[in-house]
N, C-alpha and C positions, 0 to 999 in steps of 0.2 A: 307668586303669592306664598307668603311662610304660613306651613301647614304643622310647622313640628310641635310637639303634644305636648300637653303640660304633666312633666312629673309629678307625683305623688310628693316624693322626696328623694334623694338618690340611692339608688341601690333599693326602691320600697314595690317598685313597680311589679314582681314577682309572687311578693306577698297580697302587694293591692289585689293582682287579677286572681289572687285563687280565694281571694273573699269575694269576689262578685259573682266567680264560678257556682261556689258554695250557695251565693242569695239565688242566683239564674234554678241551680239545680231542685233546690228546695220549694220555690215559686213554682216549677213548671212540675212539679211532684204534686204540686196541692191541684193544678188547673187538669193536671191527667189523670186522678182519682176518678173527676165527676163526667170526663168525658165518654164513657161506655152508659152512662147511666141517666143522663139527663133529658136525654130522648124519654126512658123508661118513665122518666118522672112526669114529664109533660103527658105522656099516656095515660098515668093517674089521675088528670082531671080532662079527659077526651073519652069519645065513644065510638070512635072510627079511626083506621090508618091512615084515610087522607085528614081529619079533625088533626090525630097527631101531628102530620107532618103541615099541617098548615101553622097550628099553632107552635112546634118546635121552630120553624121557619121566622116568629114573631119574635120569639125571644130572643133567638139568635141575632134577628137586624134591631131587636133596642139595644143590646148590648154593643155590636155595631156601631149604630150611631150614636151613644156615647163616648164609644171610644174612638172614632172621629173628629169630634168635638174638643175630646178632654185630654188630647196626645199632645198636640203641637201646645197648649197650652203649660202643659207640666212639663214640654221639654224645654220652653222658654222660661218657666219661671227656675228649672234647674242651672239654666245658664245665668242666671242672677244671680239666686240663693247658695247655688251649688246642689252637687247628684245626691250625696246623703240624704236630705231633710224630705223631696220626693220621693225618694225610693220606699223613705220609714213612710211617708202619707199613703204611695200606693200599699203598702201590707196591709193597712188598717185599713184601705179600701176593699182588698181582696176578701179580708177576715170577716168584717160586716157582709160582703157579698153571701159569703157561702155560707153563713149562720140565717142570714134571710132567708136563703132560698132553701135550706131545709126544714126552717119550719114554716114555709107556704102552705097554704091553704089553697092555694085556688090557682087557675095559671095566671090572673093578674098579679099577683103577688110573686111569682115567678119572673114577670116581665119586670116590676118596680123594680126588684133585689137587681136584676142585670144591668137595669139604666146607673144605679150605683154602684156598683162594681166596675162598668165600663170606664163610666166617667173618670175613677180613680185610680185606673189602671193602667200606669205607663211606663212599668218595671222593662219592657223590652226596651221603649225606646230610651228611657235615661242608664241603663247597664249598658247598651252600647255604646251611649256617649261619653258614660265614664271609662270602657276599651280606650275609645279614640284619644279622653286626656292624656292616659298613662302610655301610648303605644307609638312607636314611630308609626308613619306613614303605610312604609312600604311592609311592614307585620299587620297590619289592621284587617287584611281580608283572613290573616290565619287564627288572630286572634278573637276572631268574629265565629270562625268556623269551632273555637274550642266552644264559646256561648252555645253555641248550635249542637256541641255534643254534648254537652249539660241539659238542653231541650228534648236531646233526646234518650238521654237518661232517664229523663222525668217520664216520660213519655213510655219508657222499658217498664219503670216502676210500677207509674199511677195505675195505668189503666189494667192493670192485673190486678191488684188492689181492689183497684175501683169494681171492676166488674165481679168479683169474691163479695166486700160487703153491700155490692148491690144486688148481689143474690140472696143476700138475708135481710133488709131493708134499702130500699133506694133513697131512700134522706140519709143514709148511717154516711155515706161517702163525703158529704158535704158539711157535716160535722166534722170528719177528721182531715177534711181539707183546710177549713175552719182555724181548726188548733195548727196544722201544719203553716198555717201563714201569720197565725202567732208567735209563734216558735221563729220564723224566719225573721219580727219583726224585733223581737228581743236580738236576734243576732245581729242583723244591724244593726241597733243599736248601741249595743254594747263593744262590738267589732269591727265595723268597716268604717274603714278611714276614708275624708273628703278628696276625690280626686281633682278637681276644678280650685286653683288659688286665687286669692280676690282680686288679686292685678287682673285676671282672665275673665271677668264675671262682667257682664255687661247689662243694661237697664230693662227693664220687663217693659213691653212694646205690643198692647193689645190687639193693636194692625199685624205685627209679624205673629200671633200668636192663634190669626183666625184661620182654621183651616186652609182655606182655599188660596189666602194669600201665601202661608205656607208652601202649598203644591206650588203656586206661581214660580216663587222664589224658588224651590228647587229644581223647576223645570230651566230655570235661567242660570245655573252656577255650570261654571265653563267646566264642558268634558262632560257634564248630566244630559240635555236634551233628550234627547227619543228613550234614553235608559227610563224614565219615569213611566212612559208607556210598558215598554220592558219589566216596571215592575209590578205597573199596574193588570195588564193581563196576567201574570205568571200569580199574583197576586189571589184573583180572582179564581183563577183557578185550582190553583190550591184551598182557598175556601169553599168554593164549589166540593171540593172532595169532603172537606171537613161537617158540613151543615148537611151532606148527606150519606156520609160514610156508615153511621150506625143501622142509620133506617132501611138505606140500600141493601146491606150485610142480611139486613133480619127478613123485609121482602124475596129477595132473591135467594136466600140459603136457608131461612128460618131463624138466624143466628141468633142467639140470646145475651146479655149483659156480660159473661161468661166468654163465651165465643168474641164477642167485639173487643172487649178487653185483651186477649193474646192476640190478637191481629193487631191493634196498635201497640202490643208490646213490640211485636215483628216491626213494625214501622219504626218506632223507637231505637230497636237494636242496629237496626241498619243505619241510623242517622248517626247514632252517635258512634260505631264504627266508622265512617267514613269521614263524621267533621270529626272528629277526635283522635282518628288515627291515619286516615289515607288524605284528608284533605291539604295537608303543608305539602306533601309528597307530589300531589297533582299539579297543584298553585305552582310549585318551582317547576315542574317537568310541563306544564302546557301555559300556563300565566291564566290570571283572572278572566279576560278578555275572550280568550277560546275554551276553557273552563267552563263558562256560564253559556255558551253557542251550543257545546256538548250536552249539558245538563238538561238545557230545557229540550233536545230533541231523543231525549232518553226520558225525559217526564212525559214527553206528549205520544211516546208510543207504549210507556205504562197505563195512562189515562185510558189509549184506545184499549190497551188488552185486560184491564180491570173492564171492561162494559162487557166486553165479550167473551169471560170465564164462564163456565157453566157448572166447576164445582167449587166449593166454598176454598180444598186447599190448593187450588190454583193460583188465589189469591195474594199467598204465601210466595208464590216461585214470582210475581210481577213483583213483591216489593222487593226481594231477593236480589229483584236484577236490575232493580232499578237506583243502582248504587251513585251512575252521575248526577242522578235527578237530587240528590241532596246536597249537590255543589252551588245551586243556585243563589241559595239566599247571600250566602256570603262572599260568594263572587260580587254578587252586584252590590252587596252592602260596604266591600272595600273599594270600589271603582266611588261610589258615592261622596265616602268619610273622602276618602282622599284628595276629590275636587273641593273639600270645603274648606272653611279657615278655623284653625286652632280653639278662634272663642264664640265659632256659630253650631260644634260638634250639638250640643243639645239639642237647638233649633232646629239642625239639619235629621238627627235621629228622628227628634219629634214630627218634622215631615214625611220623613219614611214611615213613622208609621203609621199618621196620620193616615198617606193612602192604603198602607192596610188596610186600616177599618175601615176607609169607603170604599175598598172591593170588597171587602167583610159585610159593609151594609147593603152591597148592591146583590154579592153571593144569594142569601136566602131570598131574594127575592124573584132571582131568576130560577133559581138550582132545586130551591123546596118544588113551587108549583111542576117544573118540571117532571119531580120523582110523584109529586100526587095523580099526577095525569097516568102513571104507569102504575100505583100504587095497588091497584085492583088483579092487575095480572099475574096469572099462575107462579109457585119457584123457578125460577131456573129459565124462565124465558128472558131472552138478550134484549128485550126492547124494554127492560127495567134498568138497562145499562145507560139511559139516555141522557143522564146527568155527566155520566162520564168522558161519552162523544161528545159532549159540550164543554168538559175541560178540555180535552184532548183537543180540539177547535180553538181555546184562548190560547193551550200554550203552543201550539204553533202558530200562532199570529205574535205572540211574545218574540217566537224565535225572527220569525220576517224581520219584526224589528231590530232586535239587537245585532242579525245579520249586515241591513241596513245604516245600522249606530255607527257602529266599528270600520267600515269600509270606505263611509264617509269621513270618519276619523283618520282614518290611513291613506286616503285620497287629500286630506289637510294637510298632512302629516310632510310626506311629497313634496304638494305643489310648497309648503315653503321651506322645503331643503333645497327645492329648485332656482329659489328664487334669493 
């Protein structure tokens, strides 16, 4: 199958990826602002910690399930139109987002702003599929991993930000996340060149653009199989962390907007240290394949020993050492790009993320009530960790599988060298 990527132009490909770096960095700067502080926000119109945490729980799976809905859709019609024209719709989706949601009134107006923001929102998956135009094959899991230190960049930035002006107003964040995705969509526009040429651009196909036919079709491109599961639990669990990271942090150590915000800074510095600096290093010295086997069984013994810290900077020394667990995403996101063809790379993103968002819509639904059930119990007691034993549980069921994936693959591999 010809997988090889469509250039920008010659010799452009270098300049192409450090404008998408720059959109990835600035987009994941504006989503890390609000992340220490939107728990805080949903607080403001609740009267209890488990009210909080049911209702953050709500907003969290509409935004979810719009972005479910609204991924594979904008990754197909990128593959038509081209990556430019959606990336500019997602800014002006994000923009409207975060100006809705800071001047909410109520937490329904909270949920509406997120169902519109979700829906519009598919910067992840069309930035990676414009990687895959401009990128050989065999660089896509490292080029994937530079994305990933741009995320966590943002990620360095926002939530110190965020949790600073969400110490003096918790709407101030979502204002200057607001103008931050402003600012990004002027950039775009005025700067980032179309990676996708019209000879590569293929019909918009409302069938290949429904979710779930999506997943189908990705579960069936040769060398994908069981990896879907693989992304789907590893998936899951990682949103599991996300949709109870803030609340867990402020139950179990008291932590404030403040405090959550330099712990995802810590989370942030160590991603984009390792995709931005150790990740090409690793990919040549172990390959993708045992890369992402390593990863997820250094996530699933961070998961367990985040449940069972019992002071707040312990919490620091698990993300510290949980350096392979950031190799995941883009291990398995270059084993994916690179089973697909040349001019399905949108489709194919837009299915990855697709299942994203439906572990993103299934996460709060399992992971919130979870933490409510514990919500009442003293600081510091380890049976508030229970969301975490429950990631710790998907990503090693991630690992069975991908253990599974791979040996099958090598057991193929074999029988027809034998043959």
């Amino acid at each position: 199958m010809e997988t090889s990527p469509a250039p920008v132009h010659p010799g452009g490909r270098p300049a192409a990826m450090r404008f998408i770096m720059l959109v990835v960095l600035i987009d994941m700067l504006a989503v890390g602002v609000i992340s220490p502080v939107l728990p805080a926000l949903v607080g403001v119109f609740t009267t209890s910690p488990a009210e909080q945490t049911y209702w953050y729980g709500v907003v969290a799976f509409s935004y979810a399930v719009a972005c479910f809905f609204g991924a594979p859709v904008l990754g197909a019609l990128s593959d038509r139109y081209g990556r430019r024209p959606v990336l500019l719709l997602g800014f002006c989706g994000l923009a409207f987002n975060f100006f809705m949601t800071a001047l909410s009134t109520s937490v329904w107006m909270l949920v509406a702003s997120r169902i519109v923001g979700g829906a519009m929102q598919a910067n992840a998956a069309v930035a990676n599929a414009y990687v895959a135009d401009i990128t050989p094959p065999q660089e896509r899991a490292k080029r994937f991993g530079m994305l990933g230190a741009m995320f966590g960049i943002g990620f360095i930035l926002g939530p110190v930000i965020g949790g600073i002006l969400g110490g003096i107003d918790p709407h101030l964040p979502f204002f200057v996340a607001g103008t931050l995705a402003l600012l990004n969509l002027a950039y775009g526009y005025f700067v980032l060149p179309e990676s996708l040429p019209l000879e590569r651009r293929r019909a918009f196909d409302w069938k290949r653009a429904n979710p779930f036919s999506a997943l189908k079709e990705l579960a069936q491109l040769k060398g994908v199989g069981a990896l879907v599961a693989v992304l789907g639990c590893a998936a899951l669990a990682q949103f599991s962390l996300y949709t109870t990271w803030v609340l867990y942090t402020t139950f179990k150590f008291g932590w404030g907007p403040s405090q959550n915000g330099w712990s995802l800074f810590a989370i942030g510095l160590v991603s984009a240290i390792v995709q931005g600096g150790l990740l090409g290093r690793l990919l040549k010295h172990y390959g993708a394949k045992r890369l992402a086997v390593m990863g997820l069984l250094s996530s699933t013994l961070s998961f367990v020993a985040f449940g069972l810290v019992t002071e707040g900077w312990m919490m620091y020394v698990v993300i510290a050492a949980n350096i392979l667990g950031n190799t995941i995403t883009a291990s398995l996101q270059g084993l994916v790009s690179g089973a697909a063809h040349h001019d399905n790379q949108g489709q194919t993103m837009g299915s990855v993320s697709s299942l994203n968002s439906l572990m993103a819509v299934v996460a709060p639904t399992l992971a919130a009530p979870l933490l409510g059930l514990v919500s009442h119990l003293p600081h510091g007691d380890w049976r508030i960790g229970t969301p975490m034993f429950f990631s710790a549980a998907l990503q090693a069921l991630a690992l069975a599988f991908a253990i599974a994936h791979f040996r099958k693959q090598r057991r193929a591999r074999l029988a027809a060298k034998a043959a």
